[in-house]
C-alpha positions as a printed NumPy array, in Angstrom:
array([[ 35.659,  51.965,  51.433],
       [ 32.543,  50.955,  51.235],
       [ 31.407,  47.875,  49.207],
       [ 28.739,  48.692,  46.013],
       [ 25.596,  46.458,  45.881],
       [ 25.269,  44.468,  43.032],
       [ 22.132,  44.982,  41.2  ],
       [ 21.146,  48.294,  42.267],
       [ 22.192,  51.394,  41.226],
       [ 20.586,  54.53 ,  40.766],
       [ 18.668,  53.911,  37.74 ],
       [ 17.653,  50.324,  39.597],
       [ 16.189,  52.643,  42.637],
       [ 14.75 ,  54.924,  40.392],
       [ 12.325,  52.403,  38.851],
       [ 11.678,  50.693,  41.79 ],
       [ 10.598,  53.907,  43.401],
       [  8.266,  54.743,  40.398],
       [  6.528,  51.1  ,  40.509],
       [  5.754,  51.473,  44.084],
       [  4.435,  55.542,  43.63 ],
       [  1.824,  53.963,  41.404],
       [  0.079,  51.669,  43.705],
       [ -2.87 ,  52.727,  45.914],
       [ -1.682,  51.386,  49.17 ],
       [ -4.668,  50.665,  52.376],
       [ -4.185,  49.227,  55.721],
       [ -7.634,  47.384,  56.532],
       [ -7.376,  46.024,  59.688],
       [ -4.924,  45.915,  62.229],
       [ -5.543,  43.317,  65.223],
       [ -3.248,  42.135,  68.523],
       [ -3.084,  38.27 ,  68.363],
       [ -1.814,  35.935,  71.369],
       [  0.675,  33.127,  71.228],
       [  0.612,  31.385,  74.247],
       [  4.011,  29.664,  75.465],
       [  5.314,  28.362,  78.483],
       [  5.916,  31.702,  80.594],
       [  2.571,  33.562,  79.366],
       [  1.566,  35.273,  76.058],
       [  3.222,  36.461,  73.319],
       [  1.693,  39.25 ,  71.369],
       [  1.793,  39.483,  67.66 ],
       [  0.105,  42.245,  65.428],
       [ -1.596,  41.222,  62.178],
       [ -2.595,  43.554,  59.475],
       [ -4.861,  42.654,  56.304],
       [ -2.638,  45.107,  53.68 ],
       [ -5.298,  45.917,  49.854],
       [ -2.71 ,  47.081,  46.968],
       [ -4.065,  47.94 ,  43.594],
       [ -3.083,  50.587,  40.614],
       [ -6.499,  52.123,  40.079],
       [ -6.578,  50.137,  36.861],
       [ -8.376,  46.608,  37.212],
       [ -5.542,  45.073,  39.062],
       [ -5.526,  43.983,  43.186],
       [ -4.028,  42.357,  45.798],
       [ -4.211,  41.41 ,  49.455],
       [ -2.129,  40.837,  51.739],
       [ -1.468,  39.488,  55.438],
       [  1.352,  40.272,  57.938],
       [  2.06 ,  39.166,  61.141],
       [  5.18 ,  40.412,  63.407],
       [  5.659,  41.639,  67.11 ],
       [  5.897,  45.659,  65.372],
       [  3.077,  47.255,  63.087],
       [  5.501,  48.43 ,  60.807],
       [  6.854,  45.182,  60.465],
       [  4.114,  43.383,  60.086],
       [  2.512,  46.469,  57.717],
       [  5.849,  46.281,  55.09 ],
       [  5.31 ,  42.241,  55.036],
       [  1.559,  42.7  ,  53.961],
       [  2.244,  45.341,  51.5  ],
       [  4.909,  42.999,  50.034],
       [  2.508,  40.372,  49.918],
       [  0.012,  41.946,  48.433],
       [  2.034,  43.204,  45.755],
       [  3.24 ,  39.621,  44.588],
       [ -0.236,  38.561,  44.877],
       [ -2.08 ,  41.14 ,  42.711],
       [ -4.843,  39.811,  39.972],
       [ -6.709,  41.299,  36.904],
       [-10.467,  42.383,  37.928],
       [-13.124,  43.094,  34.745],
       [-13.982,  46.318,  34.947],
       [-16.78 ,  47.975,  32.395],
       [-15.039,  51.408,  32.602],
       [-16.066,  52.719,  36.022],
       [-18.103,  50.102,  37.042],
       [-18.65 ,  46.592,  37.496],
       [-19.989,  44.562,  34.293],
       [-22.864,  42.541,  36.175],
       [-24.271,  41.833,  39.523],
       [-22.155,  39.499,  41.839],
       [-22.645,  37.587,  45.   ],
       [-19.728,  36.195,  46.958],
       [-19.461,  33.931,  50.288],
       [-16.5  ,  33.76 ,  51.988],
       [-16.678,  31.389,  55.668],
       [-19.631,  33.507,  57.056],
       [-18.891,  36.736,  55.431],
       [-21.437,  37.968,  52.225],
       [-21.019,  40.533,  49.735],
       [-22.848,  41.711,  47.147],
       [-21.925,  43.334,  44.593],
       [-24.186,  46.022,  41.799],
       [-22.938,  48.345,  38.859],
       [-24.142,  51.265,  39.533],
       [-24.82 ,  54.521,  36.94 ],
       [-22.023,  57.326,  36.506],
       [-21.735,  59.482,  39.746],
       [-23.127,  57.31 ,  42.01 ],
       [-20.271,  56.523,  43.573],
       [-19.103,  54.099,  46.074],
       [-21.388,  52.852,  48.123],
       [-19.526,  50.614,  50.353],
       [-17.546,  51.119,  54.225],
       [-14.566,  49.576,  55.569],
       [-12.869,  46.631,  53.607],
       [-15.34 ,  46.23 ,  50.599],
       [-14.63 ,  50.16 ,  50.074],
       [-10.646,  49.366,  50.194],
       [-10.44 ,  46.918,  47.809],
       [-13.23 ,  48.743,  45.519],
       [-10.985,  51.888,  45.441],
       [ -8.15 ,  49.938,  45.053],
       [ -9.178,  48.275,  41.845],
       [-10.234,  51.547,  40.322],
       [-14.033,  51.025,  40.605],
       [-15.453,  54.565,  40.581],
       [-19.217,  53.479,  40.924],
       [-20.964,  51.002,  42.544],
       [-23.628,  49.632,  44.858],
       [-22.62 ,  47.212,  48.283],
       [-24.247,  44.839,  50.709],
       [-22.191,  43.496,  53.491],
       [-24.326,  40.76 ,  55.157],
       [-23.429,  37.837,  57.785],
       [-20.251,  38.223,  59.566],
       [-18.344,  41.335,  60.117],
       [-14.963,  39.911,  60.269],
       [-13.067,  42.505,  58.073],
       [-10.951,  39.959,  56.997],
       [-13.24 ,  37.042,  55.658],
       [-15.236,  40.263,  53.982],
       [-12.103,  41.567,  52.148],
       [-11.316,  37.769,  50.96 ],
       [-15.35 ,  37.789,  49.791],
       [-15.034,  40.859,  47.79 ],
       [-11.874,  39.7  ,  46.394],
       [-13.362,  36.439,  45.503],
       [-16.255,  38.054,  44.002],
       [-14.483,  40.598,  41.753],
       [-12.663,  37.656,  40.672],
       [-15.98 ,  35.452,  39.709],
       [-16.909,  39.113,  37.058],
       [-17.077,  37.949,  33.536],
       [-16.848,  40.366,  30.807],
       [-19.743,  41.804,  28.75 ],
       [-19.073,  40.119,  25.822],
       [-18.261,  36.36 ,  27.6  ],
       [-21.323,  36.916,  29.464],
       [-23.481,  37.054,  26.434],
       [-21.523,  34.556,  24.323],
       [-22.284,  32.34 ,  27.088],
       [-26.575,  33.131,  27.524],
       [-26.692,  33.483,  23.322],
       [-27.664,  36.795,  23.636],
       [-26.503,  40.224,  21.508],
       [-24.459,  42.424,  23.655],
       [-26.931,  45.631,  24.054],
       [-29.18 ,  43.437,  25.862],
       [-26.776,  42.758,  28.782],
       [-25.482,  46.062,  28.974],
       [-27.453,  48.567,  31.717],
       [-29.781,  51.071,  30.613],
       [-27.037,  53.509,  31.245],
       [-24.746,  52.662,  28.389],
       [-27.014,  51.461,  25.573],
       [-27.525,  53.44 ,  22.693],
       [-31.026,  53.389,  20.947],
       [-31.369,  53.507,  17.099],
       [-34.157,  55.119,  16.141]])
């Protein structure tokens, strides 16, 4: 016979498959790394992993194991437990934002409705991830596609919402807002 797990069960499984169906899952980058020991190398693989649910929340990840798989389920799981809440103004960004992280530089620019995203590699996974629909990008300084997926993660995390924003310059809401979404009395 064989023994029952405790804790899972098919209604467990159920909503544990569910919860993962929802996430938007990338692989960014995958690299070889060396170790070097006494009788040569030893190779590694480590993959940068961006989860999000399309809805203002994302995560990143890193894994590192001797198989891709391996190393791709521990940055997924990672990933997961680290996801955070982005400020989104529906399908864009609320304001402009510039991030530095080590030498990589991103910048960040609502755009208007159908524009897109304008953005390649990692700044495009983590965008897409987070359920940004439109936007404008500018990658500048190093290339690393890790250090540039920690820099757009740091600067979605440095947005401020619409209404915080103009709380904190003491100005009325319309003003901040782009030209896109205001509404004119007349």
């Amino acid at each position: 016979m064989a023994k029952q797990q405790r804790g899972r069960g098919p209604v467990r499984d159920r909503e544990v498959m569910e919860e993962r169906e929802e996430l938007d899952e990338r692989v960014v980058n995958i690299s070889r790394v060396a170790k070097v020991i006494k009788g040569g190398r030893r190779f590694a693989f480590r993959v940068t992993v961006v989860v999000g649910d399309n809805r203002g929340h994302v995560g990143l990840g890193i894994g590192k194991s001797r198989a891709v798989p391996e190393a791709i389920r521990q940055g997924t799981e990672r990933a997961r437990r680290a996801m955070k809440s982005v400020n989104l103004a529906d399908r864009t960004i609320p304001h402009a934002v510039e991030s530095k992280y080590c030498g990589a530089i991103v910048f960040l620019k609502p755009a208007a409705p159908g524009t897109g995203v304008i953005a390649a590699g990692g700044v495009r996974a983590v965008l897409e991830a987070a359920g940004v629909r439109d936007i404008l990008t500018k990658s500048k300084g190093s290339s690393n596609p890790l250090n540039v997926v920690r820099a757009t993660m740091q600067g979605l995390e440095m947005l401020k919402g619409a209404q915080e924003q103009a709380d904190r310059r003491g100005q009325p809401v319309e003003k901040l807002l782009p030209f896109w979404s205001r509404t004119y009395a007349k």
